[in-house]
PyMOL Python script that loads the backbone (N, CA, C, O; Angstrom):
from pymol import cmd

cmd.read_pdbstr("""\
ATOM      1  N   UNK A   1     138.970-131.561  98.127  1.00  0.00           N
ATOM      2  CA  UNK A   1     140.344-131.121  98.326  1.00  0.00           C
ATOM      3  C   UNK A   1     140.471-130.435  99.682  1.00  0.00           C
ATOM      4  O   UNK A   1     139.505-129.948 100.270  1.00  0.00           O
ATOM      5  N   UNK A   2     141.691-130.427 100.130  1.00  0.00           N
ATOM      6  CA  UNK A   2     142.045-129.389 100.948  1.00  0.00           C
ATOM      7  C   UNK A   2     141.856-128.217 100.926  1.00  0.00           C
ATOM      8  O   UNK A   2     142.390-127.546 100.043  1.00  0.00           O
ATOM      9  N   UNK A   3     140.901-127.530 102.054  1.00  0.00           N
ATOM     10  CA  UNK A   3     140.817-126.145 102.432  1.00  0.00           C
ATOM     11  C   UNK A   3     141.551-124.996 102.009  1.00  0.00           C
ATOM     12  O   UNK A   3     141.430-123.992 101.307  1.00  0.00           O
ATOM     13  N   UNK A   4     142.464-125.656 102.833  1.00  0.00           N
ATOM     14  CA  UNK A   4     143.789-124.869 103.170  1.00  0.00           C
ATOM     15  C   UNK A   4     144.874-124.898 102.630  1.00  0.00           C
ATOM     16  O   UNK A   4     145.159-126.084 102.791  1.00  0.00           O
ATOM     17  N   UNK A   5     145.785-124.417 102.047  1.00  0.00           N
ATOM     18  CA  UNK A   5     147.334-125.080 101.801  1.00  0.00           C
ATOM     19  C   UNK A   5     147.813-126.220 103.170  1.00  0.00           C
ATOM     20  O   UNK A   5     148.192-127.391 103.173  1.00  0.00           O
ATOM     21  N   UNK A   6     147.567-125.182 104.279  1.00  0.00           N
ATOM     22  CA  UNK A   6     147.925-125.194 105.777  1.00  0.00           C
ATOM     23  C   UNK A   6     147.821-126.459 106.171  1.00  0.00           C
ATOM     24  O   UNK A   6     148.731-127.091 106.708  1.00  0.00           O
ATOM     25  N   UNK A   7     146.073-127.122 105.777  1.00  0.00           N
ATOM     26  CA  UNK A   7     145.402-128.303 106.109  1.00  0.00           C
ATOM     27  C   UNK A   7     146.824-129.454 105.191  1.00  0.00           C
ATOM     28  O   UNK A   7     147.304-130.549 105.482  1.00  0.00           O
ATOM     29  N   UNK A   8     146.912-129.097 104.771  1.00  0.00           N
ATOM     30  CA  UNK A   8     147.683-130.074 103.884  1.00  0.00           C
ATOM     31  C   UNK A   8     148.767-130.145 103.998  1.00  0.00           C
ATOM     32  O   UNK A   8     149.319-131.173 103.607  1.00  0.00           O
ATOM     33  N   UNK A   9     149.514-129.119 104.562  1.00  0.00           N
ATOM     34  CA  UNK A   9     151.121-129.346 105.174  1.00  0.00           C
ATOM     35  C   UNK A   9     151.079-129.757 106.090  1.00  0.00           C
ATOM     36  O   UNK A   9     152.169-130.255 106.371  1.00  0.00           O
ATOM     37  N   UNK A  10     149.986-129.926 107.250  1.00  0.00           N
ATOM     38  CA  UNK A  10     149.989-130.233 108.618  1.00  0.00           C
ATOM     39  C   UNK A  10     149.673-131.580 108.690  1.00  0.00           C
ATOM     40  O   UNK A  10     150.052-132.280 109.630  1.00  0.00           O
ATOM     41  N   UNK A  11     148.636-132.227 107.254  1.00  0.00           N
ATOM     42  CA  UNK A  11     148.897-133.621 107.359  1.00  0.00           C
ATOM     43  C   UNK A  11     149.705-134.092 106.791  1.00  0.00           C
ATOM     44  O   UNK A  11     149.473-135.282 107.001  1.00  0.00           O
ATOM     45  N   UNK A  12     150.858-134.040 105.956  1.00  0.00           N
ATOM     46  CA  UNK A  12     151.894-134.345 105.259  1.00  0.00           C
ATOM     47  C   UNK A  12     153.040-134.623 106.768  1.00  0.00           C
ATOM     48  O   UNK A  12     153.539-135.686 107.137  1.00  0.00           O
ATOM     49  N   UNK A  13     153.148-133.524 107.255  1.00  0.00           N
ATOM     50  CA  UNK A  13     154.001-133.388 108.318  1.00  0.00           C
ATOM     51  C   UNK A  13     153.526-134.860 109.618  1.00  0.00           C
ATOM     52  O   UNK A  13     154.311-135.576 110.240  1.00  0.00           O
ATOM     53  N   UNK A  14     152.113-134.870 109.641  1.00  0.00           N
ATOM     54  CA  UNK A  14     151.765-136.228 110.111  1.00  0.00           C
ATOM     55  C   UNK A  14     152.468-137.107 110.049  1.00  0.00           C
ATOM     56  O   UNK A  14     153.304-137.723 110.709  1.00  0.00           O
ATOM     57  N   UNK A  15     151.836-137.078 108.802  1.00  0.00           N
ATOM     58  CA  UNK A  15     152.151-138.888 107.404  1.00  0.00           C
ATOM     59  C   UNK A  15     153.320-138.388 107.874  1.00  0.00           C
ATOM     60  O   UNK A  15     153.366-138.730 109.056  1.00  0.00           O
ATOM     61  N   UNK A  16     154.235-137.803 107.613  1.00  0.00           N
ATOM     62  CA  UNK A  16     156.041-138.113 107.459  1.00  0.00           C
ATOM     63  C   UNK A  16     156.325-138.689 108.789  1.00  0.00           C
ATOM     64  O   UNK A  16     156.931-139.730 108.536  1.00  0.00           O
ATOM     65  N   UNK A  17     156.188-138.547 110.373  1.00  0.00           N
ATOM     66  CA  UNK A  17     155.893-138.469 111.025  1.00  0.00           C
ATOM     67  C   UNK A  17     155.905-139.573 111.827  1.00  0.00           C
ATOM     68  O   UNK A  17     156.616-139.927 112.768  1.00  0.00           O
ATOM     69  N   UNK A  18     154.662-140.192 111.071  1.00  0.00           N
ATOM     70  CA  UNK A  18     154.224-141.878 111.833  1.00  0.00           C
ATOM     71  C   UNK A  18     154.946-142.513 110.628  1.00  0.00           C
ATOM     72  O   UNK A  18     155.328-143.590 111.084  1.00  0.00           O
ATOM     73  N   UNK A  19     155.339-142.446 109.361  1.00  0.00           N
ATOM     74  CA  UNK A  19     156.301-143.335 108.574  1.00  0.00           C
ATOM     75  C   UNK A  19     157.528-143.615 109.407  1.00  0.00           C
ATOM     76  O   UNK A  19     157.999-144.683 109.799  1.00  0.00           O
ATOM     77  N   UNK A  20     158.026-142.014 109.617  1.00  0.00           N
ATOM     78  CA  UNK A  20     159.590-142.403 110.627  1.00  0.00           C
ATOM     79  C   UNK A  20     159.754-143.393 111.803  1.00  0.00           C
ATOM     80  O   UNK A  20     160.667-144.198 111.986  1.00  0.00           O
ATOM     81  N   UNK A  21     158.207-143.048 112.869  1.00  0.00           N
ATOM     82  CA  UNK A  21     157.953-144.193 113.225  1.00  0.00           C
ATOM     83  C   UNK A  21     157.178-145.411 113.566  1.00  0.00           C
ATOM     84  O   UNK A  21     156.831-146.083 114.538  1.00  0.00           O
ATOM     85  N   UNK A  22     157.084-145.356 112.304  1.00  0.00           N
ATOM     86  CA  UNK A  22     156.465-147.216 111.679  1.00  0.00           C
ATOM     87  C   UNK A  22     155.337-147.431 112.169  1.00  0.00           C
ATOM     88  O   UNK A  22     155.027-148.610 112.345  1.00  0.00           O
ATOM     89  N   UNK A  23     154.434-146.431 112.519  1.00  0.00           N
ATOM     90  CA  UNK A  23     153.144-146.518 113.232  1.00  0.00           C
ATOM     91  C   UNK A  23     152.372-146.759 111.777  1.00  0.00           C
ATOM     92  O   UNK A  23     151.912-145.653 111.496  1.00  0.00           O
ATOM     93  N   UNK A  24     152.113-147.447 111.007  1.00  0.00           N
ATOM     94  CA  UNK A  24     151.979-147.782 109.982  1.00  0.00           C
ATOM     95  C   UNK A  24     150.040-148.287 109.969  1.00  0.00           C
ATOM     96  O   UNK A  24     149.255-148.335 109.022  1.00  0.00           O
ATOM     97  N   UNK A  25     149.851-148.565 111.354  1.00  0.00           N
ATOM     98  CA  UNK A  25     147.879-148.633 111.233  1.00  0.00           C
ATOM     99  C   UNK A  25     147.901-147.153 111.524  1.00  0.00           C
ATOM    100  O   UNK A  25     148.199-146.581 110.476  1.00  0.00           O
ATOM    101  N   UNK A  26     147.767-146.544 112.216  1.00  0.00           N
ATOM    102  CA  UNK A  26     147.904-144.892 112.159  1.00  0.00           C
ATOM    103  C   UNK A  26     147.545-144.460 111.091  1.00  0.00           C
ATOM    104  O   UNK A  26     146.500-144.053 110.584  1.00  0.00           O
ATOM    105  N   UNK A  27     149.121-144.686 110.663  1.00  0.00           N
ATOM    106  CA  UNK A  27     148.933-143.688 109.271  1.00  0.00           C
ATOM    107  C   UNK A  27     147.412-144.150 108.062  1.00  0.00           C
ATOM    108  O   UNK A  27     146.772-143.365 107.363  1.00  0.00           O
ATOM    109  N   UNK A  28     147.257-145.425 108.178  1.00  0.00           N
ATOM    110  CA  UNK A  28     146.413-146.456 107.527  1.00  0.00           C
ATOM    111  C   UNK A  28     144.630-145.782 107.669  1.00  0.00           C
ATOM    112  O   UNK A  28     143.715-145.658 106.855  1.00  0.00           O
ATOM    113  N   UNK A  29     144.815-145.407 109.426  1.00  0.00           N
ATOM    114  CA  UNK A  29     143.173-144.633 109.722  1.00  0.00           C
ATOM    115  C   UNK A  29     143.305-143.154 109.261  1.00  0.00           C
ATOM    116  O   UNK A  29     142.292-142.501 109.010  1.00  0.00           O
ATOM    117  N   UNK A  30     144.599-142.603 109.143  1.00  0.00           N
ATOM    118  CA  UNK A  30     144.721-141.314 109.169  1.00  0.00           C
ATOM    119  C   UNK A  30     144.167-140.843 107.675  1.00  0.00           C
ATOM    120  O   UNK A  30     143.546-139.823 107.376  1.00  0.00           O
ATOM    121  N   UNK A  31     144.570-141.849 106.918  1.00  0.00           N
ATOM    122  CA  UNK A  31     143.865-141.926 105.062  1.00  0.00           C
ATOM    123  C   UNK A  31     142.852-142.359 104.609  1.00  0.00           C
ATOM    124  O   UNK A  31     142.299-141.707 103.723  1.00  0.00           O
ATOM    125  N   UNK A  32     142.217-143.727 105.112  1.00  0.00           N
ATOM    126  CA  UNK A  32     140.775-143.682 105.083  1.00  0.00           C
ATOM    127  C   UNK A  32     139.962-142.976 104.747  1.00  0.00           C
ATOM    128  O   UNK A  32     139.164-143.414 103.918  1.00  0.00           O
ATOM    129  N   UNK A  33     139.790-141.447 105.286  1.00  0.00           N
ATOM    130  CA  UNK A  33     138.278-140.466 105.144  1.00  0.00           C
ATOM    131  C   UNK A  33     139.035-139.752 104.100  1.00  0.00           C
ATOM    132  O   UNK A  33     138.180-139.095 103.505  1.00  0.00           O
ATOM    133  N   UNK A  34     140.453-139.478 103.434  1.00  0.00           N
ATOM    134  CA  UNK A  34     140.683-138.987 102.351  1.00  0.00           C
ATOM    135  C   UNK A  34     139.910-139.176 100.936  1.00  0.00           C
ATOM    136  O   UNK A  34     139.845-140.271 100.376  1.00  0.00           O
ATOM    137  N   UNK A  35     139.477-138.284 100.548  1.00  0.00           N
ATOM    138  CA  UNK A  35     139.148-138.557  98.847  1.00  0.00           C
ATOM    139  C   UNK A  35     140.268-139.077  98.042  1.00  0.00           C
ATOM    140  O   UNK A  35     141.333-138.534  98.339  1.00  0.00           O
ATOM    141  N   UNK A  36     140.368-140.172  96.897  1.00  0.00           N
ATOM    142  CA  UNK A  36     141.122-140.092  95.958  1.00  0.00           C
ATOM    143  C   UNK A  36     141.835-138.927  95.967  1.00  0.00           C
ATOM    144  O   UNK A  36     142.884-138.859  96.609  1.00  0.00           O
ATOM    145  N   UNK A  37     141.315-137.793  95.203  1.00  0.00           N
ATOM    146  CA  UNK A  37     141.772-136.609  94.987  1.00  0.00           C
ATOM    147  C   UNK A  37     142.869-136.132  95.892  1.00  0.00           C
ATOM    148  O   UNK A  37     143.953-135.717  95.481  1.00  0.00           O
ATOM    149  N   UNK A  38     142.459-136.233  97.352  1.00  0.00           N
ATOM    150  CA  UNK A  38     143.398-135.498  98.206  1.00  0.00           C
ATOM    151  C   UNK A  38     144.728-136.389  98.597  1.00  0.00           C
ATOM    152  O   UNK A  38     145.829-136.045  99.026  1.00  0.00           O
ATOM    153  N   UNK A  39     144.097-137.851  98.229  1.00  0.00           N
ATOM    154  CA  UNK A  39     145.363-138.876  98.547  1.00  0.00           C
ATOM    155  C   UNK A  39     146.527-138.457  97.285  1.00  0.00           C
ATOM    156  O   UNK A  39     147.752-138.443  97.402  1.00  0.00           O
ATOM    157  N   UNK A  40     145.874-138.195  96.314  1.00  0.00           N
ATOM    158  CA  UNK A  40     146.635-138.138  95.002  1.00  0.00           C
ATOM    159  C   UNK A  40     147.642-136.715  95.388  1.00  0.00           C
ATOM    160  O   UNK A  40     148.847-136.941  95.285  1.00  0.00           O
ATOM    161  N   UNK A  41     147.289-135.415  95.780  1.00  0.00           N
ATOM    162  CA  UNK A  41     147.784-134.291  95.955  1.00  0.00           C
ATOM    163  C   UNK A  41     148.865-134.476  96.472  1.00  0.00           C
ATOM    164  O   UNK A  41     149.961-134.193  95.987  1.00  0.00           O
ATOM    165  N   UNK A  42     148.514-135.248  98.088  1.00  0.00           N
ATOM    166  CA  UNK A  42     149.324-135.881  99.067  1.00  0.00           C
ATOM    167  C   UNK A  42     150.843-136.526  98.330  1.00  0.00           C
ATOM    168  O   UNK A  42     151.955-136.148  98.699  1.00  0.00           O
ATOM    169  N   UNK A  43     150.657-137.368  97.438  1.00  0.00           N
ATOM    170  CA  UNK A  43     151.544-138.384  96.444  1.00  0.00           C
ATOM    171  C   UNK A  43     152.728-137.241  95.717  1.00  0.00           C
ATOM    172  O   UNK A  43     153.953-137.192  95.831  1.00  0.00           O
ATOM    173  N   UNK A  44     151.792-136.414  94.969  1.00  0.00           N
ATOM    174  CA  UNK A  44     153.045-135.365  94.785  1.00  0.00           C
ATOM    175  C   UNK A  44     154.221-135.022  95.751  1.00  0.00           C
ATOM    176  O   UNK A  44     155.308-134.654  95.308  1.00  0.00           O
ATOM    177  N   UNK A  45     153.980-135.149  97.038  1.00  0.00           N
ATOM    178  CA  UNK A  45     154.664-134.611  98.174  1.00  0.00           C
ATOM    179  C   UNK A  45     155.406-135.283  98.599  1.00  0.00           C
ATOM    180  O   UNK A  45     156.421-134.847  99.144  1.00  0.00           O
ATOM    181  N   UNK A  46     154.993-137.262  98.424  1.00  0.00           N
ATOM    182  CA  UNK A  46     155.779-138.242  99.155  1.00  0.00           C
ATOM    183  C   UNK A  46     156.670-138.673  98.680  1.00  0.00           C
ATOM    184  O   UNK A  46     157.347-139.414  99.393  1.00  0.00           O
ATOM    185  N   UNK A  47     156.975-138.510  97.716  1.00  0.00           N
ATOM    186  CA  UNK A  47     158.204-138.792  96.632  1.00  0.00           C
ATOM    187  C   UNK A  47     158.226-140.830  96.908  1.00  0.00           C
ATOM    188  O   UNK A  47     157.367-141.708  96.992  1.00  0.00           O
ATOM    189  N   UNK A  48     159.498-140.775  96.951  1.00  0.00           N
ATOM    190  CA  UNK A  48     159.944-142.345  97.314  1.00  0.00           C
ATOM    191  C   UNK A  48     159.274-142.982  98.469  1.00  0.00           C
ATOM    192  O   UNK A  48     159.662-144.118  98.743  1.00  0.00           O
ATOM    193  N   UNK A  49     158.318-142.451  99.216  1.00  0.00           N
ATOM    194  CA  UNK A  49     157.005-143.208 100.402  1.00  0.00           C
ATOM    195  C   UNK A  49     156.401-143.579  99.375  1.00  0.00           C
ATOM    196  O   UNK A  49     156.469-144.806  99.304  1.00  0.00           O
ATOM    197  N   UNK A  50     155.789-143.102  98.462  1.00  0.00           N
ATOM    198  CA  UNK A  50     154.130-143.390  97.771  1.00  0.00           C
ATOM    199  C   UNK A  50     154.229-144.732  97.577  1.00  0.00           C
ATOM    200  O   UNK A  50     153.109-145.217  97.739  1.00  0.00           O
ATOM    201  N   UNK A  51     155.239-145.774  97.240  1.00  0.00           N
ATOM    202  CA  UNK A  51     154.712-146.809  97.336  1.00  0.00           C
ATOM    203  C   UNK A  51     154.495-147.666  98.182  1.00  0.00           C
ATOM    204  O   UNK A  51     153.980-148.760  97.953  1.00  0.00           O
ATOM    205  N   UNK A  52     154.932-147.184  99.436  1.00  0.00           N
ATOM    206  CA  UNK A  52     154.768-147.609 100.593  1.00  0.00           C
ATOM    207  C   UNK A  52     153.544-147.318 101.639  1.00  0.00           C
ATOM    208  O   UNK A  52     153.086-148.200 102.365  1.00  0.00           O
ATOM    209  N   UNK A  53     153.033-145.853 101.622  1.00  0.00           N
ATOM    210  CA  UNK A  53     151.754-145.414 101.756  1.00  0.00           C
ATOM    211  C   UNK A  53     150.732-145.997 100.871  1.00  0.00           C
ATOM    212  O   UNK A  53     149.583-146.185 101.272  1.00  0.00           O
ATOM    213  N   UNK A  54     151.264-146.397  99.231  1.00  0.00           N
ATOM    214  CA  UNK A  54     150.209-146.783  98.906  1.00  0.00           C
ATOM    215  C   UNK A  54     149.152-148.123  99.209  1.00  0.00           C
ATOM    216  O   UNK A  54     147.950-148.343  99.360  1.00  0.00           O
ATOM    217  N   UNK A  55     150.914-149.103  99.182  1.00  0.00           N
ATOM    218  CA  UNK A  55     150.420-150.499 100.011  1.00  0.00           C
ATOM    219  C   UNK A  55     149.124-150.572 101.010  1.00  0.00           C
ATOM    220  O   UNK A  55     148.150-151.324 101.033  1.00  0.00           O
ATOM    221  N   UNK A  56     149.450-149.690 101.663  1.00  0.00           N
ATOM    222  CA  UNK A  56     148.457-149.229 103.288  1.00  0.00           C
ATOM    223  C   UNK A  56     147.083-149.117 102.526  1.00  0.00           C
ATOM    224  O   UNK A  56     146.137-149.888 102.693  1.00  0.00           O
ATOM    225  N   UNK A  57     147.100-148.472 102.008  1.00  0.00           N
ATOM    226  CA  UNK A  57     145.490-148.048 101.275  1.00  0.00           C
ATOM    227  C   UNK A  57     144.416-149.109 101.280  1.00  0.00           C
ATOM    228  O   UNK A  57     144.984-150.195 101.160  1.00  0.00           O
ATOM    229  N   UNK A  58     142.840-149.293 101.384  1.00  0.00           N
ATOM    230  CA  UNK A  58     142.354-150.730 101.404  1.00  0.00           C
ATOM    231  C   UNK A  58     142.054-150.595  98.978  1.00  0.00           C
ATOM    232  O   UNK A  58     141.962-149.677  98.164  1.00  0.00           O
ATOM    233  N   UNK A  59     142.043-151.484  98.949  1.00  0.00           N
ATOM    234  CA  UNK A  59     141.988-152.060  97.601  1.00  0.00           C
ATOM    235  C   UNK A  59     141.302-150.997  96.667  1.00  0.00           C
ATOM    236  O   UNK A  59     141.698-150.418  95.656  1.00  0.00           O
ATOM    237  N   UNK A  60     139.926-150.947  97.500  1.00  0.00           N
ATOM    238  CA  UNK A  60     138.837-149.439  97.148  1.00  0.00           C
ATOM    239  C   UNK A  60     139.464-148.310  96.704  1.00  0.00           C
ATOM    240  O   UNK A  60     139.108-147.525  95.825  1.00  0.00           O
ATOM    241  N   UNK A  61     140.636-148.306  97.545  1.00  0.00           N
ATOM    242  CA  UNK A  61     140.880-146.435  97.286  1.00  0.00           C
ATOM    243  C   UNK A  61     142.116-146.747  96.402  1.00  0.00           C
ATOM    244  O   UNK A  61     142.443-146.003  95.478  1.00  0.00           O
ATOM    245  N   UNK A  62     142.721-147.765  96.693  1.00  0.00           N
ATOM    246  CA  UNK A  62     143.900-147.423  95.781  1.00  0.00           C
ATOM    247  C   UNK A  62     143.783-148.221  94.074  1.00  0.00           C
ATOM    248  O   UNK A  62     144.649-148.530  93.256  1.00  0.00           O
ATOM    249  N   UNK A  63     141.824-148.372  94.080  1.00  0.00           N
ATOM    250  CA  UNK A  63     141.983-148.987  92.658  1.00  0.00           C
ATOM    251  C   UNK A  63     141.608-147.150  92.006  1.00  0.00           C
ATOM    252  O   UNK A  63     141.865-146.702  90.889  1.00  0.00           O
ATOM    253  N   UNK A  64     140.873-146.366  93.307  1.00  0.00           N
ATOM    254  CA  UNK A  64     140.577-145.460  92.601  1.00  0.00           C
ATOM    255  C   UNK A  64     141.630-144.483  92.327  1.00  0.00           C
ATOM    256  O   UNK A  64     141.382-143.581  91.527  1.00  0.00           O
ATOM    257  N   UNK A  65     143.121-144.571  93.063  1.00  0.00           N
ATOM    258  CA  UNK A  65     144.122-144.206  92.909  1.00  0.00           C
ATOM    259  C   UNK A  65     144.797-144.356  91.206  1.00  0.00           C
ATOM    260  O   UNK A  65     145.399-143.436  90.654  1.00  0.00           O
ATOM    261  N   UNK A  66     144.527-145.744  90.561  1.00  0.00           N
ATOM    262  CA  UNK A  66     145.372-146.221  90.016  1.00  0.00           C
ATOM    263  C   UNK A  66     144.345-146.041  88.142  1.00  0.00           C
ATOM    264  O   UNK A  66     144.856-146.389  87.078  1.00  0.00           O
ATOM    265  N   UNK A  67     143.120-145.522  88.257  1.00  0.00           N
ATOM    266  CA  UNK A  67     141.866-145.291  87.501  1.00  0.00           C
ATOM    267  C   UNK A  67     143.069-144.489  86.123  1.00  0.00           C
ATOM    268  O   UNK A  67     143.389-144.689  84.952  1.00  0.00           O
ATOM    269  N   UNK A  68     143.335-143.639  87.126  1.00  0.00           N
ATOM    270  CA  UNK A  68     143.761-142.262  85.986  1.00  0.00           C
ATOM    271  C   UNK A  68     145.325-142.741  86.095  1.00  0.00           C
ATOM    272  O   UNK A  68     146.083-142.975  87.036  1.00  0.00           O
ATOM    273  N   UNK A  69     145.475-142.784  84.105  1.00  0.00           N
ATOM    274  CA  UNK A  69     146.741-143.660  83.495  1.00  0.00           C
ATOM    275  C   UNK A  69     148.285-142.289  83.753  1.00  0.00           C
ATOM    276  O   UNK A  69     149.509-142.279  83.628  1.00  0.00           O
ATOM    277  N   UNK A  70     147.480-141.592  84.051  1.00  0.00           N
ATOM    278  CA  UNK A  70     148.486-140.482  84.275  1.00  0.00           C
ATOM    279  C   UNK A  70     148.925-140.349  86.382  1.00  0.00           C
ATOM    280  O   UNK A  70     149.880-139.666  86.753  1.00  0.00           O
ATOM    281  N   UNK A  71     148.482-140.731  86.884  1.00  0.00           N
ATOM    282  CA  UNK A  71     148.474-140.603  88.440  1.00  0.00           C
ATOM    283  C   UNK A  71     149.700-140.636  88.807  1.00  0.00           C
ATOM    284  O   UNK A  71     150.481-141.347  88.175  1.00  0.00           O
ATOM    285  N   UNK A  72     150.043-140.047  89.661  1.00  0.00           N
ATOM    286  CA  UNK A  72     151.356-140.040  90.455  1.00  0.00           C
ATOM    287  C   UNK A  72     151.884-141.677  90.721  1.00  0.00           C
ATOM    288  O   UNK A  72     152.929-142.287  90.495  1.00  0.00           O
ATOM    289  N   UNK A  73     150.343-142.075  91.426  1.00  0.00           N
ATOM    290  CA  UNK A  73     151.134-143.765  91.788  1.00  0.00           C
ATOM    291  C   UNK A  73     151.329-144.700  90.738  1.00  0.00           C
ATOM    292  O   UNK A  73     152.133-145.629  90.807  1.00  0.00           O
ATOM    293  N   UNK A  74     150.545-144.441  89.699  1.00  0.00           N
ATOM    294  CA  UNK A  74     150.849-145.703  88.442  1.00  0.00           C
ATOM    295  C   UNK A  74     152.137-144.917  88.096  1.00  0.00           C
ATOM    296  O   UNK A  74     152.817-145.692  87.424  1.00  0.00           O
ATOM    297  N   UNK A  75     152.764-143.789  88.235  1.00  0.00           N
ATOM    298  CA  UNK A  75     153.632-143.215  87.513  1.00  0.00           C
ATOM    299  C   UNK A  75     155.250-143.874  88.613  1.00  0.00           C
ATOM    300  O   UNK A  75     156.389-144.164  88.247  1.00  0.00           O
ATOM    301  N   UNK A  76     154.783-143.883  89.590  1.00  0.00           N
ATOM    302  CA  UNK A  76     155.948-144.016  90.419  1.00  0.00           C
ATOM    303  C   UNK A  76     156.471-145.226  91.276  1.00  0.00           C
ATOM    304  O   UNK A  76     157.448-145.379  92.008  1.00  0.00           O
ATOM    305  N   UNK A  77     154.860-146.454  90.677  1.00  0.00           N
ATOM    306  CA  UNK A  77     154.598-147.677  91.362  1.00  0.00           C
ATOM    307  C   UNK A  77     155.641-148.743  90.144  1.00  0.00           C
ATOM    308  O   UNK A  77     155.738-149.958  90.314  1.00  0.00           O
TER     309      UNK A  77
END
""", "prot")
cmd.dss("prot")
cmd.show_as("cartoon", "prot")
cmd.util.cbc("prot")
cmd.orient("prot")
């Protein structure tokens, strides 16, 4: 998880960021070294993005996204 609260508003503020503009491999490397866990935290935050961030994800992370029947993204996908 995140450190910080701090660490985690400052990449949210990112992600929002390069969505607005469409820098969309960006955002793609920017999630990569994320854990499940922290991508999932992240999801609480993105409201109506998550399924669009989730797309981005490679297969790996977003099967481990989709594991737990309760998750933000099976909930909002």
């Amino acid at each position: 998880m995140f450190e910080q609260e701090e660490q985690r508003d400052e990449l949210l503020e990112k992600i929002e960021d390069l969505i607005s503009r469409k820098r969309y491999a960006e955002l793609r490397d920017l999630l990569l070294p994320l854990e499940a866990q922290d991508i999932a935290g992240l999801f609480m935050e993105l409201d109506d993005k998550v399924p669009m961030v989730f797309r981005l994800l490679p297969k790996e992370q977003a099967v481990e996204r989709m594991k737990s029947p309760t998750s933000t993204a099976t909930l909002l996908l």
